[in-house]
C-alpha positions as CSV (number, residue, x, y, z in Angstrom):
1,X,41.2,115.3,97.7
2,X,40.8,118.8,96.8
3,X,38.5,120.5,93.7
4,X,38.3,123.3,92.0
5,X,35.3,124.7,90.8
6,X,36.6,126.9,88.5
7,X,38.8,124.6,86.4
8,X,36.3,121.9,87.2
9,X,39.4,119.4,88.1
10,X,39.3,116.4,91.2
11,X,43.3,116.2,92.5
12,X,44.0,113.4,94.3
13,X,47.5,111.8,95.9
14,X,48.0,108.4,95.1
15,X,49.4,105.4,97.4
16,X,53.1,103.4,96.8
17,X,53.3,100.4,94.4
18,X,53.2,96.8,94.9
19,X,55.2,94.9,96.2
20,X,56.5,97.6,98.6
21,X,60.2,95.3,97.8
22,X,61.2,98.2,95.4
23,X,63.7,95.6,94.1
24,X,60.8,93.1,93.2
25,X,59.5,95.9,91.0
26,X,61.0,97.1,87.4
27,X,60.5,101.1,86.1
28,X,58.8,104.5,87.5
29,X,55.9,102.5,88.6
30,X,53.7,104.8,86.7
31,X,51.0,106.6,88.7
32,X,51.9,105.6,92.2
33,X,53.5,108.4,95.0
34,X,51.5,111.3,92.6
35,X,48.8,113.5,91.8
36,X,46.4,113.0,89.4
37,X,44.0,115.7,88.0
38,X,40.7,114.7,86.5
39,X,37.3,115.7,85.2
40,X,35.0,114.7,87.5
41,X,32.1,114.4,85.1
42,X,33.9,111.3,82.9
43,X,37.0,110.7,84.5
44,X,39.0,112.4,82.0
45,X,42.7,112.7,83.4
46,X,44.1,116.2,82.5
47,X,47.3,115.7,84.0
48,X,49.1,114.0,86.0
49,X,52.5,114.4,88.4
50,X,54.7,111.6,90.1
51,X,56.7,112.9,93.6
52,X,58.9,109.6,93.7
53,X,59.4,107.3,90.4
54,X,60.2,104.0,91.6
55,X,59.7,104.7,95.3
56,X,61.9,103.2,97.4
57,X,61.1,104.8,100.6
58,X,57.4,104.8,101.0
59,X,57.0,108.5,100.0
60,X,52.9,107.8,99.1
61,X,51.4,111.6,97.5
62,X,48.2,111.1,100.0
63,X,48.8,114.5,102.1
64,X,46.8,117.5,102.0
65,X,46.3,119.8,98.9
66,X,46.3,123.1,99.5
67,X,44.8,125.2,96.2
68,X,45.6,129.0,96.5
69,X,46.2,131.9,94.0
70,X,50.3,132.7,94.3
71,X,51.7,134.2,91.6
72,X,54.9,132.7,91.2
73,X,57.5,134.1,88.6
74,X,54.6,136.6,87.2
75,X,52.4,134.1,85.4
76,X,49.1,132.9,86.0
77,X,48.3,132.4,90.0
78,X,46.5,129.2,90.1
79,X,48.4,127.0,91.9
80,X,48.3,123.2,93.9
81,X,50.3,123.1,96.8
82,X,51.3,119.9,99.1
83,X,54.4,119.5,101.5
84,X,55.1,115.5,101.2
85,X,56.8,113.0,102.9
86,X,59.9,113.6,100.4
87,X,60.6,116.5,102.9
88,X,60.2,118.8,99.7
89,X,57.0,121.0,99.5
90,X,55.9,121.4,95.9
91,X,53.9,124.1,94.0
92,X,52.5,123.1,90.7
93,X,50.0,124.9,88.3
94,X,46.7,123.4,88.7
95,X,45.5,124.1,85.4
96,X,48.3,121.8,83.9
97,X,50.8,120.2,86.2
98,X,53.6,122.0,85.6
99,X,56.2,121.9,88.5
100,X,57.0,125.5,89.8
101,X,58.7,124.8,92.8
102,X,59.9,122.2,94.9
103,X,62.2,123.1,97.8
104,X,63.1,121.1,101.1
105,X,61.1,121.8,104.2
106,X,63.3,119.9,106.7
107,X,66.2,117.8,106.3
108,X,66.9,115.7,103.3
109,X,69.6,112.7,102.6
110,X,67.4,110.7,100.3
111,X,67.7,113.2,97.2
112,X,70.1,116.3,96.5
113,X,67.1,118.2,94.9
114,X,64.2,118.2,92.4
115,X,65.2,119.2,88.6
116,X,62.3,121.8,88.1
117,X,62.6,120.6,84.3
118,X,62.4,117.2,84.3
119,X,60.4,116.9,87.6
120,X,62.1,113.8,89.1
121,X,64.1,114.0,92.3
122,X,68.2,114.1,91.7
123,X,68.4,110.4,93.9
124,X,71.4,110.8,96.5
125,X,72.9,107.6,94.8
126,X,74.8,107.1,98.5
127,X,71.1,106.3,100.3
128,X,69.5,104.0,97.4
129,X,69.0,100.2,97.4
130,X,70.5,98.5,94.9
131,X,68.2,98.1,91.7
132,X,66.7,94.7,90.7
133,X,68.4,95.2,87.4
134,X,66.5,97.4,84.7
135,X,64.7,98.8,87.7
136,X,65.6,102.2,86.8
């Protein structure tokens, strides 16, 4: 877990779903493999970002979370920082969850990339499971 004082916000990574059988599961599996940003006063979840939708890999998001002050593209400098198991390090804006960057730190054959729009993994479709139908 990290916190910011400033933005008064709790980030924490979240574990994989249930069943780990990815084909025993249907969809993103909302909130597992992410980060979730909340007031810690009531709970309040400001935002919210998921590293692996329908994780078939056990890429949990429970690493360490670096906050730091990078400017990145010349905006606003607060940013949350993690490399995870996906190989890819990401930077986000803490205030609101918006992906900056995600780039590869070592090798990677499960994805090609992250879409920096969209901010799902572009799945290598050679090393995925089949998908219990509707799945994905």
């Amino acid at each position: 877990m990290s916190y910011d004082p400033e933005l008064d916000l709790v980030y924490y990574g979240t574990g994989n779903a249930s069943p780990y059988n990815p084909e025993q599961r249907l969809g993103d599996n909302k909130w597992s493999a992410s980060v979730l940003a909340r007031k810690p006063g009531d709970g309040a979840l400001v935002w919210a970002y998921q590293f692996t939708p329908h994780d078939n890999w056990d890429y949990d998001a429970a690493g360490a979370m670096i906050l730091a002050d990078l400017t990145v593209a010349g905006s606003e400098p607060k940013r949350w920082c993690i490399s995870t198991r996906t190989a890819f390090a990401y930077t986000l804006d803490r205030a609101t969850g918006r992906l900056l960057i995600a780039a590869a730190f070592a090798p990677v054959n499960w994805a090609k990339a992250v879409d920096l729009t969209t901010g799902r993994p572009v799945l290598d479709p050679a090393k995925t499971r089949p998908a219990h139908p509707g799945a994905m």
